[in-house]
Structures are given as structure tokens and as C-alpha cells.
C-alpha positions, 0 to 999 in steps of 0.5 A, spaced: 500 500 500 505 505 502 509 503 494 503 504 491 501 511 494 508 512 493 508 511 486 502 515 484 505 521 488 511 521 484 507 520 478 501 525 479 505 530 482 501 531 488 500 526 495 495 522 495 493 520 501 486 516 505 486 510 500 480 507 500 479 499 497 475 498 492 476 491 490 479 491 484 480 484 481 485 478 481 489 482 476 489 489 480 488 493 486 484 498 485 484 505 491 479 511 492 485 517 495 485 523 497 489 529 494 493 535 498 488 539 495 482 536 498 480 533 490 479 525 490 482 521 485 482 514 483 489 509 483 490 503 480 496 498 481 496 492 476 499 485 476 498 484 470 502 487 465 497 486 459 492 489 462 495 495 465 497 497 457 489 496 455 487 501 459 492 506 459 492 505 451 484 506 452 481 511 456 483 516 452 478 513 447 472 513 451 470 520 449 469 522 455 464 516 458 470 512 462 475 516 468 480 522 465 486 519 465 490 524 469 498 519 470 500 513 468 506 510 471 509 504 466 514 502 471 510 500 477 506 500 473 499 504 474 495 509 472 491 515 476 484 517 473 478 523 476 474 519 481 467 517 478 464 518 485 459 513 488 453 511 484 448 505 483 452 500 478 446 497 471 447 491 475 444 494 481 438 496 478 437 490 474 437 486 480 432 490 484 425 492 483 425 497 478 423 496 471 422 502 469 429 504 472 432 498 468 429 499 462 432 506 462 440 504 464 440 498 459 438 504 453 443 509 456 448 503 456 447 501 449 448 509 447 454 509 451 457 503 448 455 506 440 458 514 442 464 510 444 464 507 437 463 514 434 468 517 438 473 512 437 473 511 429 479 512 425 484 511 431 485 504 431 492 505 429 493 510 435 491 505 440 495 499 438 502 503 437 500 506 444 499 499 447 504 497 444 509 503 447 506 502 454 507 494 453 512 493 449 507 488 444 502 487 441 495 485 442 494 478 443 487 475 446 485 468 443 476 467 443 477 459 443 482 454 445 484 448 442 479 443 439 482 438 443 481 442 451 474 439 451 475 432 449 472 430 455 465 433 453 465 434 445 469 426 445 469 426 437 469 434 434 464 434 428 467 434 421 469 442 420 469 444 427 475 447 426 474 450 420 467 454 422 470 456 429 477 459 425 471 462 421 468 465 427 475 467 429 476 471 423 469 475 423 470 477 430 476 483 427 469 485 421 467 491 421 471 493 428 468 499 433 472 501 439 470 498 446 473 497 453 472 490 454 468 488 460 462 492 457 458 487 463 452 491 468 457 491 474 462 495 470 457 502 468 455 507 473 449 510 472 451 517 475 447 523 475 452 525 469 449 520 465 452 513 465 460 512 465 463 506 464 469 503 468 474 498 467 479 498 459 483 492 462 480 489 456 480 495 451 481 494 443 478 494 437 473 488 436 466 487 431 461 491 432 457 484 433 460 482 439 459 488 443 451 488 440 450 480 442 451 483 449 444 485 448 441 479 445 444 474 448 445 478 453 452 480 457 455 475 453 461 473 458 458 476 465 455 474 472 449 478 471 445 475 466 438 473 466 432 473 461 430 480 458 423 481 455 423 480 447 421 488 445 425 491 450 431 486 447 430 489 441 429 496 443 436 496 446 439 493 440 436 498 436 439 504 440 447 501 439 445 500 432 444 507 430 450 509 434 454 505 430 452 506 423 456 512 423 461 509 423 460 502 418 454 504 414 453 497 411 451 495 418 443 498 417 443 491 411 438 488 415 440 481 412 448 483 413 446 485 421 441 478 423 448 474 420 454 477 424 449 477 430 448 470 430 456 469 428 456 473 434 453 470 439 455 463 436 462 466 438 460 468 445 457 462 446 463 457 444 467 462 447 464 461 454 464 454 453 470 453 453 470 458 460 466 455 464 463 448 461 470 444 464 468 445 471 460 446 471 461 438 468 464 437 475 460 441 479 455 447 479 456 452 482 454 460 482 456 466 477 458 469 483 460 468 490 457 474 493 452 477 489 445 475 490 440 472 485 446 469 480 444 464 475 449 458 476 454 456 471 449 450 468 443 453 469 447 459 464 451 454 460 444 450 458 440 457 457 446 459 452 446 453 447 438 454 447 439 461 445 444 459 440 441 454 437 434 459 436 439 463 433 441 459 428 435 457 426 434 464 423 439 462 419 440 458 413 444 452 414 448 456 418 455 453 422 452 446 422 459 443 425 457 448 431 450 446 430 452 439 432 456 441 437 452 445 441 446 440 440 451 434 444 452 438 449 445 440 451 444 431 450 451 430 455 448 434 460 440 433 460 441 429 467 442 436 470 436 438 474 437 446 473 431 451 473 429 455 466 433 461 467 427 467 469 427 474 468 431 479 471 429 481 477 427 487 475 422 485 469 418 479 473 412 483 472 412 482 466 411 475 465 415 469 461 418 471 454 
């Protein structure tokens, strides 16, 4: 704690003082401090060098809905960013009894994440020499693992598997929109300036599709994750896409749209696969230790290959390998005695969708 209010003094300039913790993660430490001249600030120390890259890289993109970035330290390494303040997170009032609320912060959180687009369009080379200067490489990040991680769920791949995943892969990089990453509810603070987002550990370019499957599927790799009424659905996915066809125009095809959106969500489903299928075989357990109502990974797991399958069947005889595989995990896994995954709490007046 002393090196790391040390470091952050030196580099902003100013002592900081009175750290409070605010959790952070596995991969940093996160502190509320105060400043000689009675400002607050954020400090943010990382374990992970990858991730300290990302978002020192990344929050001068966030046209202005994430922190300012007010010093970074590469050494330590950390960053020191202007304090969003205390403010109900979007996962707060999806788990709590306000419709009306919830309904309001998932349409500013899809028009946050389509303005963030906007703003960052065209700086995609910018980012990644910054990264690269902050870390010394590259982005790296894999969607997948190998087809053999999951021998023991998927015994025998189906034919062009490989192919179809390694199509996915390629997809993911079309039609690329600016994003911080973990876009999921916990990160976004619905403050009395509007929504404004945290956490760029995971800043980058990726395809619009991706950060919109977010919404139909919906928080493709988050803890709070329940069922949103169809037409609000919808409504949401409408708001981020007339954000981002500023940036790619090709994006209001209606027929253009619905294929990346399935390829989206197949990617996001095969990607949590990999996460979470290998120890929600051997046991089940919550999507989170302490936050209450969660789904529990094989409650999760099973909603998102249904999902997947409705999607594809859209389609017109779209991925059949990953059709195949997902059809032998819900066959594998049909003795699990898990519930219909319910709507959020929010929204249970409106009855099943």
C-alpha cells in the first residue's frame, strides 16, 4: 500500500493520501485517495502487465464516458484517473425492483457503448502503437482454445469444427468499433452525469457484433445475466445500432446485421464454453460468490446453447459443425436438474418471454 501511494505521488505530482479499497480484481488493486488539495482521485496498481497497457492505451478513447486519465506510471506500473464518485452500478438496478429504472440504464448503456464507437473511429492505429509503447507488444487475446481442451465433453469434434470456429475467429476483427472490454452491468455507473463506464483492462478494437450480442444474448461473458423481455431486447439493440452506423454504414443491411449477430453470439457462446463448461461438468456452482440472485454456471451454460441454437435457426444452414456441437452438449448434460433461467429481477412483472 505505502509503494503504491508512493508511486502515484511521484507520478501525479501531488500526495495522495486516505486510500480507500475498492476491490479491484485478481489482476489489480484498485484505491479511492485523497489529494493535498482536498480533490479525490482514483489509483490503480496492476499485476498484470497486459492489462495495465489496455487501459492506459484506452481511456483516452472513451470520449469522455470512462475516468480522465490524469498519470500513468509504466514502471510500477499504474495509472491515476478523476474519481467517478459513488453511484448505483446497471447491475444494481437490474437486480432490484425497478423496471422502469432498468429499462432506462440498459438504453443509456447501449448509447454509451455506440458514442464510444463514434468517438473512437479512425484511431485504431493510435491505440495499438500506444499499447504497444506502454507494453512493449502487441495485442494478443485468443476467443477459443484448442479443439482438443474439451475432449472430455465434445469426445469426437464434428467434421469442420475447426474450420467454422477459425471462421468465427476471423469475423470477430469485421467491421471493428472501439470498446473497453468488460462492457458487463457491474462495470457502468449510472451517475447523475449520465452513465460512465469503468474498467479498459480489456480495451481494443473488436466487431461491432460482439459488443451488440451483449444485448441479445445478453452480457455475453458476465455474472449478471438473466432473461430480458423480447421488445425491450430489441429496443436496446436498436439504440447501439444507430450509434454505430456512423461509423460502418453497411451495418443498417438488415440481412448483413441478423448474420454477424448470430456469428456473434455463436462466438460468445463457444467462447464461454470453453470458460466455464470444464468445471460446471464437475460441479455447479454460482456466477458469483457474493452477489445475490446469480444464475449458476449450468443453469447459464444450458440457457446459452438454447439461445444459440434459436439463433441459428434464423439462419440458413448456418455453422452446422457448431450446430452439432452445441446440440451434444445440451444431450451430455440433460441429467442436470437446473431451473429455466427467469427474468431479471427487475422485469418479473412482466411475465415469461
Amino acid at each position: 500500500m505505502e509503494k503504491i501511494l508512493a508511486a502515484a505521488s511521484a507520478v501525479l505530482g501531488k500526495r495522495v493520501n486516505r486510500p480507500v479499497d475498492l476491490g479491484g480484481s485478481s489482476r489489480s488493486h484498485v484505491l479511492r485517495c485523497v489529494t493535498d488539495d482536498g480533490g479525490a482521485v482514483v489509483v490503480k496498481a496492476y499485476r498484470d502487465a497486459a492489462g495495465f497497457a489496455a487501459e492506459a492505451a484506452g481511456l483516452p478513447l472513451s470520449g469522455g464516458f470512462g475516468p480522465r486519465l490524469l498519470a500513468v506510471d509504466p514502471s510500477f506500473p499504474l495509472i491515476v484517473m478523476s474519481d467517478l464518485g459513488v453511484a448505483p452500478s446497471l447491475a444494481d438496478v437490474l437486480l432490484g425492483d425497478s423496471a422502469e429504472a432498468a429499462r432506462e440504464g440498459l438504453l443509456a448503456w447501449a448509447r454509451t457503448y455506440g458514442r464510444i464507437a463514434v468517438a473512437a473511429a479512425g484511431r485504431q492505429q493510435e491505440w495499438e502503437r500506444s499499447r504497444a509503447g506502454y507494453s512493449g507488444v502487441g495485442a494478443g487475446w485468443r476467443l477459443f482454445g484448442d479443439i482438443g481442451d474439451l475432449e472430455e465433453v465434445l469426445p469426437v469434434a464434428p467434421s469442420g469444427l475447426e474450420d467454422e470456429l477459425t471462421a468465427l475467429e476471423a469475423s470477430s476483427e469485421r467491421y471493428p468499433v472501439f470498446s473497453p472490454g468488460d462492457i458487463c452491468p457491474d462495470n457502468n455507473l449510472l451517475t447523475a452525469d449520465g452513465l460512465r463506464v469503468l474498467d479498459f483492462e480489456g480495451a481494443g478494437y473488436h466487431s461491432a457484433f460482439l459488443e451488440a450480442a451483449y444485448v441479445r444474448m445478453p452480457f455475453a461473458t458476465c455474472w449478471c445475466v438473466f432473461r430480458l423481455p423480447p421488445g425491450l431486447e430489441a429496443e436496446i439493440e436498436d439504440v447501439y445500432r444507430k450509434e454505430v452506423v456512423a461509423v460502418h454504414p453497411e451495418l443498417a443491411d438488415d440481412e448483413l446485421w441478423e448474420a454477424g449477430m448470430r456469428k456473434a453470439v455463436a462466438t460468445w457462446t463457444i467462447h464461454m464454453t470453453w470458460v466455464l463448461f470444464p468445471r460446471a461438468q464437475k460441479r455447479d456452482q454460482p456466477m458469483h460468490s457474493t452477489r445475490t440472485p446469480v444464475p449458476s454456471e449450468r443453469q447459464l451454460l444450458r440457457y446459452r446453447w438454447g439461445r444459440l441454437l434459436n439463433e441459428l435457426d434464423r439462419g440458413r444452414d448456418e455453422l452446422p459443425a457448431v450446430r452439432e456441437a452445441v446440440q451434444a452438449w445440451l444431450e451430455t448434460t440433460a441429467e442436470w436438474d437446473v431451473a429455466e433461467l427467469p427474468h431479471y429481477p427487475a422485469f418479473t412483472s412482466t411475465g415469461p418471454g
